[in-house]
N, C-alpha and C positions, 0 to 999 in steps of 0.2 A: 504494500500500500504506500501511495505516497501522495502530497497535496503539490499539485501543480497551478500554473498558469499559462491561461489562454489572451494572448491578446490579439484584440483583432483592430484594426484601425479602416472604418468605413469613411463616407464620403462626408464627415461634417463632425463626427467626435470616434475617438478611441475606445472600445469597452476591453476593459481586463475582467476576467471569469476566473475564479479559484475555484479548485474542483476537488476533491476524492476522488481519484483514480478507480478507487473502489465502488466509494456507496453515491458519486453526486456531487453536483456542484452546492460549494459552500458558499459564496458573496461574489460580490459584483461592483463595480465601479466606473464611470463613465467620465469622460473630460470633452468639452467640447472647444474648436478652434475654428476658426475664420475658413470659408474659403473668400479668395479675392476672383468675383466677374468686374468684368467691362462693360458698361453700356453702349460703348461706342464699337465694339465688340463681343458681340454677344458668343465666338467661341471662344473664349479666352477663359480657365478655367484653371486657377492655379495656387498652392497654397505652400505655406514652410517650412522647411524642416525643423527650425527652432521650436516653432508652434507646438509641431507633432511631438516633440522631447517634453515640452512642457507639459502637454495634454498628458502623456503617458505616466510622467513622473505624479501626478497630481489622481488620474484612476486607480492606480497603482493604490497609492495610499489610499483612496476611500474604498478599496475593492476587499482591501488589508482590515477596515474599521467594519466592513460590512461582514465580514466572515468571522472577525470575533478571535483572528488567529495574529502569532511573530511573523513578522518576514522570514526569520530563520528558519522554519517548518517547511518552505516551499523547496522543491527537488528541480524542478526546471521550468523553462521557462519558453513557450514556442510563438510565434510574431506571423499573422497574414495582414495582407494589408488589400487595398485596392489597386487595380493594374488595369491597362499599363500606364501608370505612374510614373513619371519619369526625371530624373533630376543631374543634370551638367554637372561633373565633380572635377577637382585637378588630383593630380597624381596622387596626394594627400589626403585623397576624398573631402575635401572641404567645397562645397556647395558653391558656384559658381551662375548661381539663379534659383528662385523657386523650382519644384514640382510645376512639372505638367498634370495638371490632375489628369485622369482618366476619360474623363471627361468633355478636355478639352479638344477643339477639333478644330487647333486651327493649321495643322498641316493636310488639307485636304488635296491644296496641289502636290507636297510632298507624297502622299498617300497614291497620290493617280498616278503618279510616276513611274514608282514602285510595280505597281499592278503592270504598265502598260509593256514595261523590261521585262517584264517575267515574263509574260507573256508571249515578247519578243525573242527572247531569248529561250522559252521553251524551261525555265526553270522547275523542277520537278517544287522547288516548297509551295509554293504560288498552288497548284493543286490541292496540299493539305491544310491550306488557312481558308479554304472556300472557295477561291479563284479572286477573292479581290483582298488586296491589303487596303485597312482599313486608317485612314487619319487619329483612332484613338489608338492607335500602337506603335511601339517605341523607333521604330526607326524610320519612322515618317515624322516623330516629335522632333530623335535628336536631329535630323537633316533641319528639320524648319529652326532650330536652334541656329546650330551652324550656319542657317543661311542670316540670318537676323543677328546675331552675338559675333561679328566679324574682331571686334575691341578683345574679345574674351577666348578666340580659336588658340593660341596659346598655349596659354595654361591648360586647355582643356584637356583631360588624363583618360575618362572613362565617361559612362552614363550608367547609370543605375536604376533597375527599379526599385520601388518605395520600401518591399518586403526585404529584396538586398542589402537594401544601404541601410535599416534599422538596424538589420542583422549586424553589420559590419561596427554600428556604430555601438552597440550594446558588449559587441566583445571583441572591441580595440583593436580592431585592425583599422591600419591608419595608412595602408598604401595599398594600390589596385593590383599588386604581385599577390597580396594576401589575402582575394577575395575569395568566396564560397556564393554561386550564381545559381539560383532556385530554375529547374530542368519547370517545373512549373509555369512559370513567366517570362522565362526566356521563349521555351516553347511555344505558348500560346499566342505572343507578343510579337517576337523577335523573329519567325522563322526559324528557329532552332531545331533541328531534329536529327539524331545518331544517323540516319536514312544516308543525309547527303554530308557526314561527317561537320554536324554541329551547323554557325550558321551558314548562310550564303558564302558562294567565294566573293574574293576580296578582287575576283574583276568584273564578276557582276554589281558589287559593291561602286568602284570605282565607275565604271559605267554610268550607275543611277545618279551619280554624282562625284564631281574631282574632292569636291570636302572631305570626299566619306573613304580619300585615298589612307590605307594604313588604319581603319576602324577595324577590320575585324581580328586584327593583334592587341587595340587597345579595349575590345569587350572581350577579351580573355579571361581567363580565373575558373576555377572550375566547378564545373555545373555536376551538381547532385539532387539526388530528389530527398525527398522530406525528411525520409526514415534515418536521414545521415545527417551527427551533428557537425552542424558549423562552427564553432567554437563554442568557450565559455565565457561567464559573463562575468565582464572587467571589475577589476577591484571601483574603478573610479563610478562605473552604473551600477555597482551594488551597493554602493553608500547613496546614489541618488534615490535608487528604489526600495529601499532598505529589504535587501535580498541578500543570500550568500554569495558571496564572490565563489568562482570556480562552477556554480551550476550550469548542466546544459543546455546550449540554443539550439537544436536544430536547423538544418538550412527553413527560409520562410518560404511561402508561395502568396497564391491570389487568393481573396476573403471568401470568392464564391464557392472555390470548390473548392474549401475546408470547411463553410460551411453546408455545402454536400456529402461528405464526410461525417462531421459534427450530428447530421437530418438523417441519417442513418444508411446511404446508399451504399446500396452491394447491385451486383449483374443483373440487368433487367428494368433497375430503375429510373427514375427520369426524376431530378431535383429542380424545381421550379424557383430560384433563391429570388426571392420578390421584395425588392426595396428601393431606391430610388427608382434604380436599372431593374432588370429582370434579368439575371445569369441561368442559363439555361444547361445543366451540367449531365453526363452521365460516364457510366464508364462501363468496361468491356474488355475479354482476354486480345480481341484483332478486331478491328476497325478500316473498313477498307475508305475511300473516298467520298465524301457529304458534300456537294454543291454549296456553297453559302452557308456553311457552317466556319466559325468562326477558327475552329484548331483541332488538327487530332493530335495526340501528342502521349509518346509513352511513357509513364512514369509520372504522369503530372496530378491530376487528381489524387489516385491513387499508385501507389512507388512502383506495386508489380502487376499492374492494368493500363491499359491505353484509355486518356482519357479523353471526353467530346467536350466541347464548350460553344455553345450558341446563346442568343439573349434578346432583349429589347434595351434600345439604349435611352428609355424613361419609360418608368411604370409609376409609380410613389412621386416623381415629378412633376408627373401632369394631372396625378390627383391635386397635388399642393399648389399648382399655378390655376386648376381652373378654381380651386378655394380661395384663392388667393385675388383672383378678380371679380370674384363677389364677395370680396371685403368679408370675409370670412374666414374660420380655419377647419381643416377637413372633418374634426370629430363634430364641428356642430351640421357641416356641410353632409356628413352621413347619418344623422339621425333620421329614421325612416327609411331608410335605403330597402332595407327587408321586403316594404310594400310593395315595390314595384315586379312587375311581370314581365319575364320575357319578349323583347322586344315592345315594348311598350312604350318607350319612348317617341320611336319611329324616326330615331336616331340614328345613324350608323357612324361610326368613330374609327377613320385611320387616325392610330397613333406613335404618328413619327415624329415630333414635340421636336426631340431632337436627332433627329435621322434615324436611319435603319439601319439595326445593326446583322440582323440576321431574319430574312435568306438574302435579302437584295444587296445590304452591304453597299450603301448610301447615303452617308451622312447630308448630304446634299436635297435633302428632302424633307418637307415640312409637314405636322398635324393638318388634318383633315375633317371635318364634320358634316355629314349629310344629311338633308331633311327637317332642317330649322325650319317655326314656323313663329307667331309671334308672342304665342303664352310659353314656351319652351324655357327651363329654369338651369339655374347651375346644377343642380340637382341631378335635372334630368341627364346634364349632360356629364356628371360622374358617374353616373350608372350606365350610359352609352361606352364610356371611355373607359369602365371595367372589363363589360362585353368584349369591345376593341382590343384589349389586351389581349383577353381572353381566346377571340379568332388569333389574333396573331402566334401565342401561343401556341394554339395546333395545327397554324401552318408550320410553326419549326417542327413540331410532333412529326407529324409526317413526311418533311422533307427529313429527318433522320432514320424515320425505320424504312423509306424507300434506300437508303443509303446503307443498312442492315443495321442501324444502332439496335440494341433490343428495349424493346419497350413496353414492357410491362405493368409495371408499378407509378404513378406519379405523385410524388411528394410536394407538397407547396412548403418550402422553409422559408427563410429572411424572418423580418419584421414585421409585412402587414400581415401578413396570413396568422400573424399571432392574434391580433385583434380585429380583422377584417372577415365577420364569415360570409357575410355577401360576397362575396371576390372568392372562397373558398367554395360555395357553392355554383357559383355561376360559373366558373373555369370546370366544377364536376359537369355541367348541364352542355358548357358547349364541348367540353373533349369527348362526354356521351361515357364517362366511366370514374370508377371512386376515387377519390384525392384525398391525399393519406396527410395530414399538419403533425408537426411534432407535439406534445402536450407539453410544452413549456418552450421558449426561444431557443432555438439550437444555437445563434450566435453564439462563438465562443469554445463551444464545445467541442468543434473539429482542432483549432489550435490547440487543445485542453487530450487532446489523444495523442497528437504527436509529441507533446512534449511529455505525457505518461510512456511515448516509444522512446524518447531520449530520456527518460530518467530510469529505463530498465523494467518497468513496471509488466510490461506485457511483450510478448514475441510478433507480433502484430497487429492490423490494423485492425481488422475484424474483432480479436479477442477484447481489444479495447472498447473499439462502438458498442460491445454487446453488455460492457460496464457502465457505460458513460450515457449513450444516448437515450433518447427522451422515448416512450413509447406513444403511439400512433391514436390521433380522433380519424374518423372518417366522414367525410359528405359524399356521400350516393348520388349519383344525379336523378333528378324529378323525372321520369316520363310523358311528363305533362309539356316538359319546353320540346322534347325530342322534334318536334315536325317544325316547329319555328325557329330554332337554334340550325336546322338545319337549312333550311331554305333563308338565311341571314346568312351563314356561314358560305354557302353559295355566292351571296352578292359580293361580300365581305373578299374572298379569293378573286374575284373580276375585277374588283377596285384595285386591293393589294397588286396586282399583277401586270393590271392595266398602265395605271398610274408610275408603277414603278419601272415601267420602261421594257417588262417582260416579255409582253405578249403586242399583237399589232393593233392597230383599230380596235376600241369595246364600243359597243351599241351599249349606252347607257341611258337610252329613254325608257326603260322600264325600272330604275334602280330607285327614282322616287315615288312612284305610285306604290309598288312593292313597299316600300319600307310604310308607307301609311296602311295597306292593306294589313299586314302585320301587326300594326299596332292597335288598329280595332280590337275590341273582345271580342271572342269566340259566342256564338249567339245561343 
């Protein structure tokens, strides 16, 4: 038995999780830091690593007061974060600009670029990230860096992402000869994969740009997946966190698919991590090629499975902005939500807020609402834009098991689904099958297993979840929405597809009487 920590650092505060390895999480503690947008840029998405040190050092201790325990008790310590996150260092790892949050997107010409060389040049990775490199991953950030920080090219030693460089910075390594690189986020991010001997070469590199001559010697360091520790944690961050010096870090990964891990996935199932974004995780012994799935990648999710990752790049966002325009905030914006019926709004909701992240892989694409009329309420249109998710959702559903992911099981983890059962039912009614929620927040809990693998506790991953994670509510879907979920879910794919540049010409003079035909009661 031993008491560890989970930290997990999401898109706006950091939670640390102290757990029993054995019987459960004991306390909790949460820090919250600034992101910095742009009005006069609205992809600009970026926050600091000082920040992030302060936040952690500060849940740390209340995570410490919430559990009742000494720092001294804790055995290790394991770090996810958001990705890809990204952040400019010099040789010394000292921060050379903010984080790119994940978020940001503003290397979209750098992103197109990318995509259009691979393509041209027949690059095998370019196939296993979906066929398009995406503006929210790291080496579409660090090129738009480089093109913009010309004062700064220099100094500049490495790029990190956010779960790396915490890692690096918790147990003192202070030069890029001495890093520990998460197979994780490289992977998913970076193009990384054993396949074609780690990432891209350095003349397709060179190609995409002269900047990026000599990058892939300087993202060197080596890449291991989770179940390996990274170091231990420095005398100088154990007096900050009041923790043992000498305890294990584990190498880090991405928050989603730990907390996939954490939600209890094994072979079969399909993790819905639903919070700002929607991370769309699963994993499997062989994985062959996904169209517009964001990563296949071995060893990432899980150390000895190939793991998938697709998403929505705002789910929990565009509930908050359309609360947020009606001068409201979402808990009072969802009271009554229950009442409404299937299609009843006579709404129908693409929800690309902030682009597409998965199948189309276009940030370059905006929310959509169809079928306003002139009593229609904010209301109405959260429960449109659940819906919306919702189809979108099992369009990745099925462009993954066309692709052979296996799909069996689907979990809704993150944060809304903890308080959201509207959203937990209506995703059972439009995927037409049970949606399994974990019975308390799994946040945490997947950082909170690997760091019980780095503290010796258990020989695996499995043996650990079957200690640690939460057991299972279910919502059944209604057979009552079955014939309108479906024939919405129809329209919903014509738009999606349409719109998004898929398919040729749609005849969409039927798309608004339909959605009002629907939304009449059944007589």
């Amino acid at each position: 038995m031993a008491i560890v920590a989970g930290v997990d650092f999401g898109t706006l505060s950091v939670r640390v999780t102290l757990v029993d390895d054995h019987t459960g999480p004991l306390g909790l503690g949460t820090a919250e830091y600034p992101l910095h947008r742009r009005r006069d840029d609205p992809d600009h998405a970026s926050q600091s690593h000082a920040d992030h040190l302060d936040a952690l050092v500060t849940a740390m201790q209340r995570a410490l007061a919430s559990a009742g325990i000494r720092g001294d008790s804790v055995a290790a310590l394991a770090v996810d974060t958001t990705g890809s996150t990204v952040i400019p260092v010099d040789e010394d790892l000292q921060p050379l600009g903010d984080y790119y949050l994940w978020c940001d997107h503003r290397a979209k010409a750098e992103a197109a670029r990318i995509t259009a060389l691979a393509h041209e040049e027949n690059l095998e990775a370019i196939r296993w990230c979906g066929g398009v490199y995406s503006s929210e991953w790291g080496l579409a950030k660090l090129l738009h860096w480089l093109r913009h920080n010309p004062d700064k090219r220099e100094r500049f030693g490495t790029a990190l992402e956010h779960c790396d460089m915490i890692v690096a910075t918790l147990t003192g390594v202070t030069h890029v000869s001495q890093l520990r690189r998460s197979i994780c986020a490289m992977g998913h991010k970076w193009m990384w994969n054993p396949r074609w001997d780690g990432l891209p070469s350095q003349d397709f590199l060179s190609k995409v740009d002269p900047l990026f001559d000599g990058i892939r010697e300087k993202l060197g360091g080596v890449y291991k997946t989770s179940d390996m520790v990274a170091g231990r944690l420095s005398e100088t961050w154990a007096e900050r966190l009041g923790l043992p010096a000498g305890i294990p870090v584990p190498v880090g990964a991405l928050d989603a698919h730990w907390d996939a891990i954490g939600a209890g996935c094994s072979v079969g199932d399909v993790v819905n991590v639903v919070g700002t974004s929607t991370c769309v995780m699963a994993i499997g012994p062989e994985v062959g090629l996904v169209q517009g799935v964001c990563g296949i990648v071995p060893g990432s999710v899980h150390p000895s499975l190939v793991g998938i990752e697709a998403g929505l790049s705002a789910t929990g966002d565009i509930f908050e902005a359309i609360a947020r325009r009606a001068n409201t905030n979402i808990r009072t914006l969802s009271e009554g939500l229950e009442r409404y019926r299937a299609g009843e709004t006579g709404l129908l909701r693409l929800t690309w807020d902030n682009g597409d992240r998965t199948v189309l892989v276009r940030a370059d694409l905006g929310g959509i609402t169809l079928g306003w009329n002139l009593l229609h309420t904010a209301q109405d249109e959260l429960f449109a834009a659940i819906e919306g998710t919702a189809f979108h959702t099992r369009i990745i559903l099925e462009r993954m098991a066309e692709g052979g992911v296996p799909v069996e099981r689907v979990i809704n983890a993150g944060g809304i689904p903890q308080n959201n059962p509207v959203l937990n039912q209506v995703y059972a009614n439009v995927l037409g099958r049970p949606v399994l929620v974990p019975d308390g927040l799994p946040t945490g809990l997947g950082s909170s297993i690997f760091a019980s693998l780095a503290a010796g506790s258990y020989a695996d991953v499995e043996s650990a979840q079957a200690a640690i994670c939460r057991p299972f509510r279910t919502f059944e879907p209604d057979p009552a929405t079955r014939d309108t979920y479906e024939q919405l879910y129809g329209l919903y794919r014509t738009l999606y597809f349409g719109f998004g540049g898929k398919t040729g010409p749609v005849s969409l003079d039927q798309v608004l009487p339909e959605l009002k035909r629907l939304a009449r009661p059944a007589p």
